[in-house]
Backbone as JSON Lines, residues from 0, in Angstrom:
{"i":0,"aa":"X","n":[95.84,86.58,111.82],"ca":[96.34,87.63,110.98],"c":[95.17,88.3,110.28]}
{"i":1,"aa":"X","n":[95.32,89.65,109.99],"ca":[93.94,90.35,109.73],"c":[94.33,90.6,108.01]}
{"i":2,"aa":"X","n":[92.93,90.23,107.58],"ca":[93.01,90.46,105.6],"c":[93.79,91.52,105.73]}
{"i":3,"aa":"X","n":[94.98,91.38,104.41],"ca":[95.56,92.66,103.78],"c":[94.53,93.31,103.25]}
{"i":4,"aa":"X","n":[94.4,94.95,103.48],"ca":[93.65,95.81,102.77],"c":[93.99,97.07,102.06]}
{"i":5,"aa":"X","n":[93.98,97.44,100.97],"ca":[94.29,98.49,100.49],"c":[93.28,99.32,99.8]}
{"i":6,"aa":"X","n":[93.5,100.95,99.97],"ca":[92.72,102.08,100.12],"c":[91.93,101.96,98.38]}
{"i":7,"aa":"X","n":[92.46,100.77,97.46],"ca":[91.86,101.07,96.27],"c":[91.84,99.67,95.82]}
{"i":8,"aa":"X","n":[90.2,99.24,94.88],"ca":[90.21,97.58,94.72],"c":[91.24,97.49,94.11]}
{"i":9,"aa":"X","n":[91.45,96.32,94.48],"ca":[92.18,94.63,93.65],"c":[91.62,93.7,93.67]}
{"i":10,"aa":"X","n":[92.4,93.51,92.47],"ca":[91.82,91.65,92.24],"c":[92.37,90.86,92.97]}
{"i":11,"aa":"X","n":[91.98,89.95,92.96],"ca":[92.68,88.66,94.04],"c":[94.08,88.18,93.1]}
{"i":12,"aa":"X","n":[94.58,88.18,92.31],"ca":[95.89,87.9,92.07],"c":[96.81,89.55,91.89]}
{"i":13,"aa":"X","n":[95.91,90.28,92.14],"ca":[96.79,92.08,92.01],"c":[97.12,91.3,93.62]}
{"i":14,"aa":"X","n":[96.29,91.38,94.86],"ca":[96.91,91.3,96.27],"c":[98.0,90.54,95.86]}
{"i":15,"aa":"X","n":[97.85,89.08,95.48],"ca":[99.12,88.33,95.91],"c":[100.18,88.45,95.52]}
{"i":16,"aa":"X","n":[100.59,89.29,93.79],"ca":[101.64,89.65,93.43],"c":[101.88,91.56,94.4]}
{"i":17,"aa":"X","n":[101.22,91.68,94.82],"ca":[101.54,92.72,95.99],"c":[101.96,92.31,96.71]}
{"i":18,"aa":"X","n":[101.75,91.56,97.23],"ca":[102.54,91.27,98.51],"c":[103.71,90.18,98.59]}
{"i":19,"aa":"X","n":[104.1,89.86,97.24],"ca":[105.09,89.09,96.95],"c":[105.9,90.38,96.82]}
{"i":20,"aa":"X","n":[106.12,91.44,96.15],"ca":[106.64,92.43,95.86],"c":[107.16,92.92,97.06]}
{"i":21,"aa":"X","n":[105.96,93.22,98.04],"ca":[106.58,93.93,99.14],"c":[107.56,93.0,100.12]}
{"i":22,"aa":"X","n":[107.31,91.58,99.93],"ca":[107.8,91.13,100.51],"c":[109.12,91.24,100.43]}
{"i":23,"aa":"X","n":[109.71,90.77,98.81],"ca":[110.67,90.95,98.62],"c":[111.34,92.26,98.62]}
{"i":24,"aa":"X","n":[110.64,93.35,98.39],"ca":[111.79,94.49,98.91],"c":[112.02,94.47,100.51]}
{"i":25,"aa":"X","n":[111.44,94.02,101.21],"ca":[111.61,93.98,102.38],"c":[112.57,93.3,102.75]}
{"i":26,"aa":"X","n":[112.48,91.76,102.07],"ca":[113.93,91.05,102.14],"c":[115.2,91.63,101.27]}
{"i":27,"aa":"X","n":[115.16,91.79,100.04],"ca":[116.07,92.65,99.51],"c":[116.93,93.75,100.36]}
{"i":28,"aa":"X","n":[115.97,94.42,101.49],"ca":[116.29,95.55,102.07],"c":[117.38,95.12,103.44]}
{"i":29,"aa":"X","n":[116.96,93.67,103.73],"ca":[117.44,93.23,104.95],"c":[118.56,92.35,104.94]}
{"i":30,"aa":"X","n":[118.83,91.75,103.77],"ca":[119.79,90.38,103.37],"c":[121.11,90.68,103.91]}
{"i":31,"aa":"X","n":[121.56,90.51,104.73],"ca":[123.06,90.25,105.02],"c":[123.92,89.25,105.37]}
{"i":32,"aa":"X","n":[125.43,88.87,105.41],"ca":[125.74,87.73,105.12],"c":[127.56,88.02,106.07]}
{"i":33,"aa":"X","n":[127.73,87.12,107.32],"ca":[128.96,87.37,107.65],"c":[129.9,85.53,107.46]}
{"i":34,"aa":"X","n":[129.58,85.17,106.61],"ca":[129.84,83.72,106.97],"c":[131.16,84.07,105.55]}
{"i":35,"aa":"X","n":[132.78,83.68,105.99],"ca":[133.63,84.23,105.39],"c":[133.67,83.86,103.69]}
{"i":36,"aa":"X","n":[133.11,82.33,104.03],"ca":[133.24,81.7,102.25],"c":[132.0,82.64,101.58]}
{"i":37,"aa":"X","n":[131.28,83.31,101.95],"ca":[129.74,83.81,101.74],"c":[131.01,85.23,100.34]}
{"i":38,"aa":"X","n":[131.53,85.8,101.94],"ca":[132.04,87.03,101.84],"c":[132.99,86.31,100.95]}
{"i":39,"aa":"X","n":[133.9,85.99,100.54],"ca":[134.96,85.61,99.65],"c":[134.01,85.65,98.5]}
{"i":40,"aa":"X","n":[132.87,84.8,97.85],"ca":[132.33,84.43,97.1],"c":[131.74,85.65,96.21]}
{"i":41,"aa":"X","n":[131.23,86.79,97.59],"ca":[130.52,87.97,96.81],"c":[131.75,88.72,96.51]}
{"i":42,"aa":"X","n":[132.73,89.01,97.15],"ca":[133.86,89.71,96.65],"c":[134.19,89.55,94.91]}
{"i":43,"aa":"X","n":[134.27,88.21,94.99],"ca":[134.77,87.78,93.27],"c":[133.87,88.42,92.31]}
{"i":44,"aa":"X","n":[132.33,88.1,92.7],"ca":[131.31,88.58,91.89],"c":[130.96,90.15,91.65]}
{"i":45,"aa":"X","n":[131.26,91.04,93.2],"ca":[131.72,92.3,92.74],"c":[132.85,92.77,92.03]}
{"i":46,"aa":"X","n":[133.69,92.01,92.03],"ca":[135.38,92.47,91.3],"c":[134.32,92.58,89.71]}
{"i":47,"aa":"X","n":[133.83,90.85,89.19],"ca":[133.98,91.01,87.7],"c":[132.56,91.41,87.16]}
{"i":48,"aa":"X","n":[131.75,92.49,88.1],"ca":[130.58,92.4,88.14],"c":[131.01,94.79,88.08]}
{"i":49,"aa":"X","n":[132.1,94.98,88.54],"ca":[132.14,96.39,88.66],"c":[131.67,97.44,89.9]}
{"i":50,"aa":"X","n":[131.47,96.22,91.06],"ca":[130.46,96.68,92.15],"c":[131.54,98.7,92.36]}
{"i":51,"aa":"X","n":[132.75,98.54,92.35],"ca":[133.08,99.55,92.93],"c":[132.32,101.0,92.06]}
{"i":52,"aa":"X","n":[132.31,100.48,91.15],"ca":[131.52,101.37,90.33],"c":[130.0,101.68,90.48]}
{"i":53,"aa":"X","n":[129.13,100.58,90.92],"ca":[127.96,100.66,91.79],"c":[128.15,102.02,92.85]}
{"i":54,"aa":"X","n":[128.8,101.42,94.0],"ca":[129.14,101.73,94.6],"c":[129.09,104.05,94.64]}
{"i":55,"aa":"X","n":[129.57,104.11,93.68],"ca":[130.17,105.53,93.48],"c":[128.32,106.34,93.04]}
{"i":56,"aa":"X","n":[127.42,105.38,92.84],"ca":[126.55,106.02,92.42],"c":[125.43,106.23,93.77]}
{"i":57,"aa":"X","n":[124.5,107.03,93.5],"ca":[123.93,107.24,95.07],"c":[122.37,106.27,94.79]}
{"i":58,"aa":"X","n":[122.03,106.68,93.5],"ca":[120.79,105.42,93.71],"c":[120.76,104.71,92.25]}
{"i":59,"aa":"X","n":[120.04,104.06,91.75],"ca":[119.83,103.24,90.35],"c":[118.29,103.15,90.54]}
{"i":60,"aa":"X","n":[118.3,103.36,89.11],"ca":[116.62,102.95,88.18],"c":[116.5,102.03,87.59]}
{"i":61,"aa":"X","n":[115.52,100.96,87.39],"ca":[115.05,100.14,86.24],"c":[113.69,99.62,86.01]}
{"i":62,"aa":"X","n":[113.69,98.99,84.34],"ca":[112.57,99.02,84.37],"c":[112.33,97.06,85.08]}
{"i":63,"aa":"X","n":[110.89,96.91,85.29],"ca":[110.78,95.04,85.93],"c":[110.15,94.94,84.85]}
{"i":64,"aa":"X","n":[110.01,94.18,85.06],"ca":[108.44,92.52,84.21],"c":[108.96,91.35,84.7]}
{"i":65,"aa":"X","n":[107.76,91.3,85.83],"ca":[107.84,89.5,86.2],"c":[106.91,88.88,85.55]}
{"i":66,"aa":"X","n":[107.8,87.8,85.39],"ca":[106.49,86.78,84.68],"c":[106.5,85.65,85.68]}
{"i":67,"aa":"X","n":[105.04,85.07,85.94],"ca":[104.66,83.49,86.7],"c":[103.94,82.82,85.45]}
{"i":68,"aa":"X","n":[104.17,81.28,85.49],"ca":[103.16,80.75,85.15],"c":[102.89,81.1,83.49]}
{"i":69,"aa":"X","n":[104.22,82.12,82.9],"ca":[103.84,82.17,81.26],"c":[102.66,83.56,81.14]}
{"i":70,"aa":"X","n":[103.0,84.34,82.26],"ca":[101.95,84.87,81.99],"c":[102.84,86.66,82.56]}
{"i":71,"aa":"X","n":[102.72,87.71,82.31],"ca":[102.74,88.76,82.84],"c":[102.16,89.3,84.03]}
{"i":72,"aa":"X","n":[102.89,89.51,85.01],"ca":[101.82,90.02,86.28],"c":[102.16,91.24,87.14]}
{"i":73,"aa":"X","n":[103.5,91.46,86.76],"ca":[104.0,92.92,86.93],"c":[105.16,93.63,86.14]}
{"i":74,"aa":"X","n":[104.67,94.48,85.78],"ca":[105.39,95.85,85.03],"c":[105.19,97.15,85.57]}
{"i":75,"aa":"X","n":[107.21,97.44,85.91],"ca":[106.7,98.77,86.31],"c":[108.37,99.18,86.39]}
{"i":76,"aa":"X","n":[108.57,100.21,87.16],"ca":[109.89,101.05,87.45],"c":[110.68,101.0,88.63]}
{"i":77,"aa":"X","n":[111.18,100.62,89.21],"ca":[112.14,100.44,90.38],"c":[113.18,101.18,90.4]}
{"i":78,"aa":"X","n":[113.21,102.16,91.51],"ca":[113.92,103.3,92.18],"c":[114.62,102.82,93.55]}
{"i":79,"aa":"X","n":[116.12,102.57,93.47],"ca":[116.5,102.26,95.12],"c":[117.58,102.79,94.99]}
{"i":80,"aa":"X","n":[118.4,103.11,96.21],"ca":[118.84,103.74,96.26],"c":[120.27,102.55,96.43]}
{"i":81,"aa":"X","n":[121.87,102.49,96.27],"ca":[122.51,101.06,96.08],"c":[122.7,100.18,96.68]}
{"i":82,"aa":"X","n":[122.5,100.88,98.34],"ca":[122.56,100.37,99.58],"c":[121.38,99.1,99.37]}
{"i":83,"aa":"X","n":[120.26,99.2,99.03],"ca":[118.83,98.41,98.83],"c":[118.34,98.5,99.98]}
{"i":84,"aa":"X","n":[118.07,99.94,100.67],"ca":[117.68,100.53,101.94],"c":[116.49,100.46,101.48]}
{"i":85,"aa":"X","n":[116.26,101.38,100.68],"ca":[115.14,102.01,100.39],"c":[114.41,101.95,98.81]}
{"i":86,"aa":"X","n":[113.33,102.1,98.51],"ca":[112.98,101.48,97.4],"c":[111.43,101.86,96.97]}
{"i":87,"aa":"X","n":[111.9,102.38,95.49],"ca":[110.07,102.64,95.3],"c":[109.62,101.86,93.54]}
{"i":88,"aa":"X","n":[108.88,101.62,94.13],"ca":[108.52,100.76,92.64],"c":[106.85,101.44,91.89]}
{"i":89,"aa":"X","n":[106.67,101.78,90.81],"ca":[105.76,102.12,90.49],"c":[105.53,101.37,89.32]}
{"i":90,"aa":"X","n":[103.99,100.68,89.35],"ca":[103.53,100.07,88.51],"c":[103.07,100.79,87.36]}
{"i":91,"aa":"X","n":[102.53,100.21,86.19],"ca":[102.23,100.8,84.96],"c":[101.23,101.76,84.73]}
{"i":92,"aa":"X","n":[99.97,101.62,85.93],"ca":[98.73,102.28,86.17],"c":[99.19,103.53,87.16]}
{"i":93,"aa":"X","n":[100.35,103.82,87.57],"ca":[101.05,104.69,88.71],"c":[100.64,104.27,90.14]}
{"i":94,"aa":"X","n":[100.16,103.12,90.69],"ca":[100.6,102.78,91.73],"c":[102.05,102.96,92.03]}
{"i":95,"aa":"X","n":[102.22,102.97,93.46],"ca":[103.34,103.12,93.6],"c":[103.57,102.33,95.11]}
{"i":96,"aa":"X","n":[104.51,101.46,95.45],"ca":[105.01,100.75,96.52],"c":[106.2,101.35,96.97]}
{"i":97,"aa":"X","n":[106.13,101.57,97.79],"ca":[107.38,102.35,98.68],"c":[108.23,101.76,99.81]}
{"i":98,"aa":"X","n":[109.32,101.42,99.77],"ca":[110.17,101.05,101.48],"c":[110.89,102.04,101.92]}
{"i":99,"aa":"X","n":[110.62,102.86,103.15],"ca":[112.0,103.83,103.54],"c":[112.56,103.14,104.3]}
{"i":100,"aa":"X","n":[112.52,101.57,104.44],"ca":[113.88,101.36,105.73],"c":[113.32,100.73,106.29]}
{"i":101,"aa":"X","n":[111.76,100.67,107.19],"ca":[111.51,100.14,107.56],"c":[109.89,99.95,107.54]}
{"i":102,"aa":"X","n":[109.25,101.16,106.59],"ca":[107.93,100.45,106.8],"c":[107.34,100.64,105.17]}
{"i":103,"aa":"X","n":[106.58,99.48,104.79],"ca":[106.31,99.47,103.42],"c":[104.94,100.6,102.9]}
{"i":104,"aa":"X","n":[104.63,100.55,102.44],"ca":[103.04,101.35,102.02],"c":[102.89,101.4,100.32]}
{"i":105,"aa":"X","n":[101.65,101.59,100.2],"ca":[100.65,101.43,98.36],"c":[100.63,103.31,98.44]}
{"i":106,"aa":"X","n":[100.65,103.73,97.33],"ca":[99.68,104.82,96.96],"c":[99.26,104.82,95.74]}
């Protein structure tokens, strides 16, 4: 596998919470589930959770902060659209991580 590289330095813990990030929108983007008790289970949690109301909207914003280890390692803004197709996250410095569906990228 060839070093991750991106067009502007990082530190060695900026890569790895990068690519934990992308990872997970990537999984976020892909998660699906046909196993019936699965589906019964998320049903309940959308009923008292308002999903239909999700639902009616075309994308959602928020703000993150993950913390590891007691410590802060990302802050920033998350843009997806409800489906969790697609997804842009911009960090505090205006990086920005992007998924359209299927391929990730930094700017």
């Amino acid at each position: 596998m060839k070093p991750f590289k991106t067009p502007f330095p990082l530190h060695k813990g900026q890569k790895q919470n990068l690519l934990a990030l992308i990872g997970s929108l990537v999984l976020l983007s892909s998660v699906s589930s046909s196993a019936a008790i699965a589906e019964s289970f998320s049903e309940k949690i959308e009923k008292a959770h308002g999903a239909s109301g999700w639902a009616e909207k075309d994308i959602v914003k928020t703000d993150i902060k993950i913390a590891f280890g007691g410590a802060l390692r990302l802050v920033g803004e998350m843009i997806s659209n409800t489906e969790a197709s697609k997804s842009r996250f911009t960090l505090e410095d205006k990086t920005q991580i992007v998924f359209d569906g299927s391929s990730a990228w930094i700017s």
